[in-house]
C-alpha positions as CSV (number, residue, x, y, z in Angstrom):
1,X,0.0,0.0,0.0
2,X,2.7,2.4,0.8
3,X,4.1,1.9,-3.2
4,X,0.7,3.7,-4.1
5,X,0.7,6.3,-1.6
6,X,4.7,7.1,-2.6
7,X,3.8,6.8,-6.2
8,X,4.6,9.0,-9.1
9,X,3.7,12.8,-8.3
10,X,1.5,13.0,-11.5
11,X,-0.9,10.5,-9.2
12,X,-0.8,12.2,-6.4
13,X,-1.3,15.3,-7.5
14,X,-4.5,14.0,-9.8
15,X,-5.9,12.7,-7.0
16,X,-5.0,15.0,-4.0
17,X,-4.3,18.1,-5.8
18,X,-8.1,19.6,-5.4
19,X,-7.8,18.7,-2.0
20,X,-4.7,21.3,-1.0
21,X,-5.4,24.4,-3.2
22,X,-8.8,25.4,-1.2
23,X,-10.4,28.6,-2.8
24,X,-8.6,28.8,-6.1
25,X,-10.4,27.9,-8.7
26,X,-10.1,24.6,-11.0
27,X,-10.7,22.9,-14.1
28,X,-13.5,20.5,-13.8
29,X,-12.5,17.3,-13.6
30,X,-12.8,15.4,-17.1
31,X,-12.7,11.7,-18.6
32,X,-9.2,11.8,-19.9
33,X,-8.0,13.0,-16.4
34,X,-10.0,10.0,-15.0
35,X,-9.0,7.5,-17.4
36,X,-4.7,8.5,-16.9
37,X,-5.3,7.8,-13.4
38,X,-7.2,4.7,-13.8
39,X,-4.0,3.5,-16.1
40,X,-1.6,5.0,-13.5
41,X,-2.6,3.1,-10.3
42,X,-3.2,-0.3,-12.4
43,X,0.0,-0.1,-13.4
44,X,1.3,1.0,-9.8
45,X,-0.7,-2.2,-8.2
46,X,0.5,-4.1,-10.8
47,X,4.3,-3.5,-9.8
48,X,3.1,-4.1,-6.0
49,X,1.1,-7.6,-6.7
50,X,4.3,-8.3,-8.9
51,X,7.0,-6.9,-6.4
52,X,5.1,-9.4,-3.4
53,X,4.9,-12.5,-5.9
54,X,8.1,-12.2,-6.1
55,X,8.9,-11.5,-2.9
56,X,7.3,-14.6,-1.2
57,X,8.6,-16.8,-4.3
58,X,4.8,-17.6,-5.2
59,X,6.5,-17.9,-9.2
60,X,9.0,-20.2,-8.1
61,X,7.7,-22.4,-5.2
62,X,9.8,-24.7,-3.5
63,X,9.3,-28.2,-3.9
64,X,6.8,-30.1,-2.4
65,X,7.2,-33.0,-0.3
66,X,5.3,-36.3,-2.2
67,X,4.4,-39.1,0.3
């Protein structure tokens, strides 16, 4: 989870940035803008569900005992 939170600043502004500038005004939010961050944070989970496969060798399992 922290991956996505540390993520790319293009994210975090897209999804945080109405949040901080209070009183100024903004674009509305369109399609396009909804649709790059869609992409972004698949890929992003992607990398984590990857990076933790990895990680606990669930591609390359050790063998199993046959009895």
């Amino acid at each position: 989870m922290m991956s996505i939170i540390l993520s790319p600043p293009a994210l975090v502004q897209t999804l945080l940035g109405p949040l901080r500038t209070p009183g100024t005004a903004r674009r509305p939010v369109t399609s396009e803008d909804i649709g790059r961050t869609k992409d972004t944070l698949v890929l992003l989970v992607r990398e984590q569900w990857s990076a933790e496969a990895r990680l606990r060798s669930l591609d390359d399992p050790g063998p199993l005992p046959v009895e």
